[in-house]
N, C-alpha and C positions, 0 to 999 in steps of 0.2 A: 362430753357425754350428753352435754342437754341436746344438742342439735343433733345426735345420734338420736336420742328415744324418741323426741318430739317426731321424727322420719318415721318414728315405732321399726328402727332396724336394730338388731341385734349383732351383739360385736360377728358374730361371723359373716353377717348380714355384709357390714361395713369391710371387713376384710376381704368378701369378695370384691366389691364394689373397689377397692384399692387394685385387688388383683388386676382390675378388667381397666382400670387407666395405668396401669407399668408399674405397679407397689406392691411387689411381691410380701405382706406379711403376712401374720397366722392371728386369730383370735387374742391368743396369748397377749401376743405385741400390742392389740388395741388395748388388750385391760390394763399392758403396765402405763401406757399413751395418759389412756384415762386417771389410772391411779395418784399420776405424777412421779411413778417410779420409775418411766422413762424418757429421755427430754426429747425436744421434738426441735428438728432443727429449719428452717427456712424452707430448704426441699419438700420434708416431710409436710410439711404446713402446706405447701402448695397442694401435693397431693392429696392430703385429707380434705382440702377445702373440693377438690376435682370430684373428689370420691363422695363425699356428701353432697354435693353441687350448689355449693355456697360461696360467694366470694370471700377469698381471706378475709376481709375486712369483718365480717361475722364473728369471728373468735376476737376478735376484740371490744364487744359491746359490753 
């Protein structure tokens, strides 16, 4: 979530941004992402890193 607002994008904002590199989610799916109510698996990590334009390595600071 920090590296989302710190961008100032908004979860729909980020969901597009997943749509337009081949990650079809909805809003929804970022809040449970964010929440910790949904796990996030290796793939999905790549693509959130794509969609934010961060190298993986970012989520683990």
């Amino acid at each position: 979530m920090t590296i989302r607002t710190n961008q100032k994008l908004t979860q729909e904002d980020l969901a597009g941004r997943l749509a337009a590199v081949g990650w079809n989610v909805s809003r929804d799916t970022v809040q449970r992402i964010e929440s910790g109510q949904r796990e996030v698996t290796d793939i999905d990590l790549r693509f959130l890193a794509k969609g934010l334009r961060v190298p993986v390595g970012e989520f683990f600071q």
